[in-house]
SETI-843717 format. One record per residue (C-alpha): residue in one letter; residue number from 0; x, y, z. Coordinates in steps of 0.001 Angstrom, whole numbers, plus 500000, padded with zeros to 6 digits. Example, Ala and Ser with C-alpha at 12.3 -4.5 7.8 and 13.67 -1.06 7.14 Angstrom:
2
REC seti dogu      u      v      w
REC    a    0 512300 495500 507800
REC    s    1 513670 498940 507140
//
This chain:
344
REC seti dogu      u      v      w
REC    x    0 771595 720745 072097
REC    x    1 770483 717219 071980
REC    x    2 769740 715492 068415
REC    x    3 766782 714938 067510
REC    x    4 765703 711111 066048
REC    x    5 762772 711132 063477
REC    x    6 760231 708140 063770
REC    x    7 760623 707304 060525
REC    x    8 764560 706671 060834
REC    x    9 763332 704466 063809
REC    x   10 760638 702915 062324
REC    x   11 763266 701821 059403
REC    x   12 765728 700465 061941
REC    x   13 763286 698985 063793
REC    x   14 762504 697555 060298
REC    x   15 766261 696368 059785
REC    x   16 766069 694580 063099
REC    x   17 762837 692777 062712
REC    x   18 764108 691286 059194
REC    x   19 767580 690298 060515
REC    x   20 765865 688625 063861
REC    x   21 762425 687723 063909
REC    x   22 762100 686978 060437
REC    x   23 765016 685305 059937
REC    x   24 763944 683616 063159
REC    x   25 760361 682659 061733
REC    x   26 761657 681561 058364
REC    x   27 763594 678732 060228
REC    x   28 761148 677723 062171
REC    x   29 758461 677225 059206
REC    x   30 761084 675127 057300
REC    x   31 761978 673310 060400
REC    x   32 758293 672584 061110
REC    x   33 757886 671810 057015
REC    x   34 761069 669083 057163
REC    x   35 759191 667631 060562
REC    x   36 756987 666457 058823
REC    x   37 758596 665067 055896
REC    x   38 760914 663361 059153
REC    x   39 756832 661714 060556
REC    x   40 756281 660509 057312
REC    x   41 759755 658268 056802
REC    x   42 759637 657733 059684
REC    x   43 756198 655666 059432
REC    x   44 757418 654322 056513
REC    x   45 760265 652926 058005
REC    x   46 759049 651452 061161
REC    x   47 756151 649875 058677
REC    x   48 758602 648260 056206
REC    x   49 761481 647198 058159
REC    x   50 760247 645937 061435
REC    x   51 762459 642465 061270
REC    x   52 765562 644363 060363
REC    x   53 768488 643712 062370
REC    x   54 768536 645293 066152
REC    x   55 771400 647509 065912
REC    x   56 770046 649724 062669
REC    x   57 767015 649966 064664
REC    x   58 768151 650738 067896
REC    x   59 770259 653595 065846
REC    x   60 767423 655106 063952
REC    x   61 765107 655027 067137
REC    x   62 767887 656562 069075
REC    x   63 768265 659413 066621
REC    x   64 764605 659760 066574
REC    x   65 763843 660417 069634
REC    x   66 767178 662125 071675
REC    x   67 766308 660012 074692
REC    x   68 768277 656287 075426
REC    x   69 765930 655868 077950
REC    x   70 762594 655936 076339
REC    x   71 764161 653285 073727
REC    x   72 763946 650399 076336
REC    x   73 760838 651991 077657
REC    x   74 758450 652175 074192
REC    x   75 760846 649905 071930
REC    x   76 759416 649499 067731
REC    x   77 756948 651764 067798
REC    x   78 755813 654195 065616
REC    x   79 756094 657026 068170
REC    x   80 759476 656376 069576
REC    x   81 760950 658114 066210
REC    x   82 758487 661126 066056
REC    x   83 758921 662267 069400
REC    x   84 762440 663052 069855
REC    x   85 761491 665004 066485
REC    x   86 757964 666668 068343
REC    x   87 760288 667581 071352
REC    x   88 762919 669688 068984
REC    x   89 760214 671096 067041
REC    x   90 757965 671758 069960
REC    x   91 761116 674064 071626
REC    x   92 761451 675885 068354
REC    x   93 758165 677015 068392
REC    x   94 757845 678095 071633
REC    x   95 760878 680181 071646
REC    x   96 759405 681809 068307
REC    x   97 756058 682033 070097
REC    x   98 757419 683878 072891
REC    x   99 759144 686618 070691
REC    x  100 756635 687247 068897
REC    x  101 753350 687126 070791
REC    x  102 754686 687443 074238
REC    x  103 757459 689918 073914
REC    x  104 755153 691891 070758
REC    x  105 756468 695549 070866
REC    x  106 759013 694981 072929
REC    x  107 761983 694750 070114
REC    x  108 764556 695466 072533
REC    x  109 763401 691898 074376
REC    x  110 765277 690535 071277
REC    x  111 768939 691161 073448
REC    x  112 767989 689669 076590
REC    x  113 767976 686278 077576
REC    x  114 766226 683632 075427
REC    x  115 763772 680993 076748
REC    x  116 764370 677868 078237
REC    x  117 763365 676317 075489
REC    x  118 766450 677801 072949
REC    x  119 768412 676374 075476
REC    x  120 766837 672839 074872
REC    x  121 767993 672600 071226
REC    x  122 771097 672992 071580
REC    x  123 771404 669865 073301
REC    x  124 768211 667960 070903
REC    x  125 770143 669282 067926
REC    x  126 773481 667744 069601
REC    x  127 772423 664725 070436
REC    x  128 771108 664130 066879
REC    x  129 774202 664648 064979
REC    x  130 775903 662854 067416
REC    x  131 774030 659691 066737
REC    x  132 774160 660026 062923
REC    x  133 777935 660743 062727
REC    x  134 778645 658109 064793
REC    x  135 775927 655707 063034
REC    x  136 778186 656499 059991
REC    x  137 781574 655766 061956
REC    x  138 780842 652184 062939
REC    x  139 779402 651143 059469
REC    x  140 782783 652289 058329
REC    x  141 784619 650466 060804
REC    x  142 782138 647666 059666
REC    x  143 783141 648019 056466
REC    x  144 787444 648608 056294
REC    x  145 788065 648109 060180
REC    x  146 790741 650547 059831
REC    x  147 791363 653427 063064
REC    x  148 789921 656215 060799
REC    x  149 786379 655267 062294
REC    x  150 787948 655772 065833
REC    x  151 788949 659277 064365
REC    x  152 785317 659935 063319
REC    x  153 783944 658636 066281
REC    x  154 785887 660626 068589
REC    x  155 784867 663666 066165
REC    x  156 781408 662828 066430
REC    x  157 781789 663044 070347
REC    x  158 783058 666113 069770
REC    x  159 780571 667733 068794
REC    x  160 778410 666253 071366
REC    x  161 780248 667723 074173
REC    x  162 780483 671396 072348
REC    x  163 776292 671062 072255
REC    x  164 776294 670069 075778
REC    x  165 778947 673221 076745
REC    x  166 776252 675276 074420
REC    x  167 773463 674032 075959
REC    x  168 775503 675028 079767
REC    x  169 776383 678523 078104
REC    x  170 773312 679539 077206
REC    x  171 771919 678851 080464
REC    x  172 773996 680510 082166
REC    x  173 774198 683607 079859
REC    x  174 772196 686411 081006
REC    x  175 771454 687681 077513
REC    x  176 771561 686467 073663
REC    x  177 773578 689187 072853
REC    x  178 776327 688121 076179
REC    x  179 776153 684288 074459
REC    x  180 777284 685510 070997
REC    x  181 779983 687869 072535
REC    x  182 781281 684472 075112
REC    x  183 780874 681812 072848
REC    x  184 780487 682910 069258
REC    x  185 784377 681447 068606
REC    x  186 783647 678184 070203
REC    x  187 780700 677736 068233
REC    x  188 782363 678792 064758
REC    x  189 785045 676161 065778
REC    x  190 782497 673243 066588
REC    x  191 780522 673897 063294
REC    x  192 783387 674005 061040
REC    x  193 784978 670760 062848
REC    x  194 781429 669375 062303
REC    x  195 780733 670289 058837
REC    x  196 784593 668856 058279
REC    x  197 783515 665229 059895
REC    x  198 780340 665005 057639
REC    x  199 782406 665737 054469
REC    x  200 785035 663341 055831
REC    x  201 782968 660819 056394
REC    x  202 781095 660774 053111
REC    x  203 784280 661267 050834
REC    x  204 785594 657919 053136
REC    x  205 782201 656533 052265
REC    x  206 782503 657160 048506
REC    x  207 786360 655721 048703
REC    x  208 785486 652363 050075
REC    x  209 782390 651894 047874
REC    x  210 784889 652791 044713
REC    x  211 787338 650129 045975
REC    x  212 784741 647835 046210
REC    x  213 782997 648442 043076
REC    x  214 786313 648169 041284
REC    x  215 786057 644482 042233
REC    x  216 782673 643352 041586
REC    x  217 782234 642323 037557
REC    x  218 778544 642528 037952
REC    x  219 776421 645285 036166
REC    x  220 773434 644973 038929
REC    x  221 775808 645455 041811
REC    x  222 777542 648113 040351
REC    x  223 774639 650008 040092
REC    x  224 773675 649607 043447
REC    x  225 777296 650939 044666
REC    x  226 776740 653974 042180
REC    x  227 773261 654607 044094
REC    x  228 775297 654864 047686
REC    x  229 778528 657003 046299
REC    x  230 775713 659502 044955
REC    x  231 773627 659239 048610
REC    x  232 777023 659755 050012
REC    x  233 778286 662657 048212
REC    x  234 774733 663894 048475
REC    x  235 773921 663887 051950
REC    x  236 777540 664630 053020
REC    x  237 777444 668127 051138
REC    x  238 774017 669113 052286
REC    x  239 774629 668217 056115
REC    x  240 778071 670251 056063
REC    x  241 776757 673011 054064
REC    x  242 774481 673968 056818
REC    x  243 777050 673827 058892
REC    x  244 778958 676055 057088
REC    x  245 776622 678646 056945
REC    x  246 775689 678350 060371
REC    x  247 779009 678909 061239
REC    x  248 779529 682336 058720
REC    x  249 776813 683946 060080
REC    x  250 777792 683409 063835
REC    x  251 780893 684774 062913
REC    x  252 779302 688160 061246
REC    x  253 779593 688950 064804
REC    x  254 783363 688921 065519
REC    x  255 783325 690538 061901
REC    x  256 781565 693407 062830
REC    x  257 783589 694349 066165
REC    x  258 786646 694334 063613
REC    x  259 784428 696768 061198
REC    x  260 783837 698939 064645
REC    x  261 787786 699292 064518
REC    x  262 787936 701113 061519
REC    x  263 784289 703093 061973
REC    x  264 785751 706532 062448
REC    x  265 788163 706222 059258
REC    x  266 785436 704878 056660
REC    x  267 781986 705392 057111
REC    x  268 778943 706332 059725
REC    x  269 776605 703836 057387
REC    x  270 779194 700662 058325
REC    x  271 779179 701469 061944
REC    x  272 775006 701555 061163
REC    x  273 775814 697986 059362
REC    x  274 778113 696951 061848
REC    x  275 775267 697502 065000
REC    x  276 772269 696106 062636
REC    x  277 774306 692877 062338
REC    x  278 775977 692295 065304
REC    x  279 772232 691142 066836
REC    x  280 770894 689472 063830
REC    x  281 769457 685782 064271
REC    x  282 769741 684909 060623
REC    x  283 772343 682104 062112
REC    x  284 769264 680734 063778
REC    x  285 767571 680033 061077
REC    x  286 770284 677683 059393
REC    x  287 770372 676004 063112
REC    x  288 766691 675096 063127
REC    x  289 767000 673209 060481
REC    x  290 770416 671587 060547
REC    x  291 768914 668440 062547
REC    x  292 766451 668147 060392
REC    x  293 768566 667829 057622
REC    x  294 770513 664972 059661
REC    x  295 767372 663390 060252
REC    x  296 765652 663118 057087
REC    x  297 768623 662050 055237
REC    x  298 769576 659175 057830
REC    x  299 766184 658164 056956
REC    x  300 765895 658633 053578
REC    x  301 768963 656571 052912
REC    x  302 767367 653573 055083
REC    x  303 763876 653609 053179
REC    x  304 765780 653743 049794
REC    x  305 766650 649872 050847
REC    x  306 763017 649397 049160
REC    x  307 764072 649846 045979
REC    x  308 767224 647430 045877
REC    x  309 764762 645216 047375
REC    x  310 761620 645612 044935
REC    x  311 764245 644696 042178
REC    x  312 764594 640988 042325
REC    x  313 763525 638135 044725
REC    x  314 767377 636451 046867
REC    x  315 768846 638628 049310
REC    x  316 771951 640774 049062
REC    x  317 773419 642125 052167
REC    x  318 773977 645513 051591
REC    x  319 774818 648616 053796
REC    x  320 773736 645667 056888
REC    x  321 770704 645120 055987
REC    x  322 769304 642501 053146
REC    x  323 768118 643258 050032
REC    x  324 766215 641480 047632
REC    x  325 769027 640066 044468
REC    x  326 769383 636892 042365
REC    x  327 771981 634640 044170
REC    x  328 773960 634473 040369
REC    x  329 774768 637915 039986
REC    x  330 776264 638481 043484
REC    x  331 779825 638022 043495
REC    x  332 781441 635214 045918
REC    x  333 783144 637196 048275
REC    x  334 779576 638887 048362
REC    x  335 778191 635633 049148
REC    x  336 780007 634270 051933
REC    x  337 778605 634749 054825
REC    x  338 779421 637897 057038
REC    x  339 780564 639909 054021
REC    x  340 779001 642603 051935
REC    x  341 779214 646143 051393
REC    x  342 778619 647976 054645
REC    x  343 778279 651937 054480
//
């Protein structure tokens, strides 16, 4: 005798699944789309106020902007070099929403089988992003101690730009979502953790050099303005790798729930229920779709707070590579000379 299910017991897993996927799914998206534009509107700021800056810083924050080398020498200092790259990621977000929820509507099981192009794309937007920042980071260290530790983050950085480009191949090639998760779930624990270990390396090397250096300088103004960066550091560094963090816990709910399969017949019946709602949730997802915008908005966050050193007094002060705006008697000689100054 076969056992019967009741429609309402389906109806509530169907429930179950919907909340873990789609709407963990949907949640990222809207905050992804929300930080977007928060991304357009520093990034106008910054393309309006710092036009004559130095080459390299823009070449960097152009090149994060946009996730294409290319278009840089192609549409160079304009406003929409930065908020493409930005569209692009954004634009592949929603359409892989869009196509699981209008296209796919009533078909939950849809929800296992192989994602859109388009999820595919972000894996390698989202990679080349972090790339670019981590490594932006790396050579104003090496800028700023020339010691081999920014070889170390560099090499990190690159890293995790050849796990994106593997993820990007994997998913690809993947039949299904569920197939991905079960191939590459490890691999992608592993390059969010080693990720989420550079960004806090990198800001706690940040906050180490700016220490040294303010230990040196006798100067209340300047002092302040090193206090400003450790906090951006520590700041940015914690938020960056705590998204990684997460990211990575909730991919790994996956391996944790084979283990709980193990042990289903000697506990419960309602873990093995928990064990099969989680092992296809998307609530990973919706950490992901926001974890370059996270990158983005505080690379350029920390480059538009150069206004407010600068609004503060009327002589230059080199500072983080750039100039800003500080009477020539307060700045400390070794500050002065020419080709120093605190680089972060």
């Amino acid at each position: 005798m076969h056992e019967t299910v009741s429609p309402i017991d389906t109806m509530q897993d169907t429930n179950i699944i919907m909340h873990n996927t789609l709407g963990a799914l949907q949640i990222g998206v809207m905050l992804a789309s929300v930080l977007f534009g928060v991304t357009t509107v520093q990034a106008f700021v910054y393309l309006k106020d710092f036009r004559r800056i130095a080459r390299q810083s823009k070449y960097w924050s152009a090149l994060f902007g946009m996730h294409m080398t290319l278009y840089l020498h192609l549409c160079p200092g304009r406003e929409e070099t930065i908020r493409l790259g930005e569209l692009l990621h954004n634009i592949c977000l929603c359409h892989f929403l869009y196509i699981y929820t209008i296209s796919n509507y009533g078909h939950p099981e849809s929800l296992g089988a192989k994602p859109p192009f388009s999820f595919d794309m972000t894996f390698l937007l989202s990679g080349l992003i972090v790339f670019c920042v981590q490594s932006f980071f790396a050579f104003r260290i090496y800028r700023f101690s020339h010691k081999p530790v920014s070889l170390i983050f560099a090499i990190l950085a690159f890293a995790w730009l050849v796990g994106s480009v593997v993820g990007f191949a994997g998913a690809v090639l993947t039949p299904s979502s569920v197939e991905f998760i079960r191939r590459w779930g490890t691999t992608a624990v592993a390059f969010f953790s080693l990720s989420s270990a550079t960004d806090l390396a990198i800001a706690v090397t940040l906050v180490i050099l700016l220490l040294r250096n303010r230990g040196k300088d006798r100067f209340q103004r300047t002092n302040a303005i090193v206090d400003t960066l450790i906090r951006w550091s520590i700041e940015t560094g914690l938020l960056t790798s705590f998204s990684g963090i997460i990211t990575a816990i909730f991919v790994s709910h996956f391996f944790v729930c084979r283990l709980k399969e193990i042990f289903v017949l000697i506990l419960s019946p309602l873990w093995h229920v928990q064990a099969q709602t989680m092992k296809s949730n998307m609530i990973w997802l919706a950490f992901y779709a926001i974890r370059s915008r996270l990158y983005a908005n505080s690379f350029l966050a920390g480059l538009n707070s150069r206004t407010t050193f600068r609004q503060r007094s009327d002589n230059p002060l080199r500072l983080s590579g750039v100039e800003f705006k500080q009477h020539i008697e307060s700045i400390p000689p070794a500050v002065r000379e020419e080709g120093k100054g605190i680089v972060v």
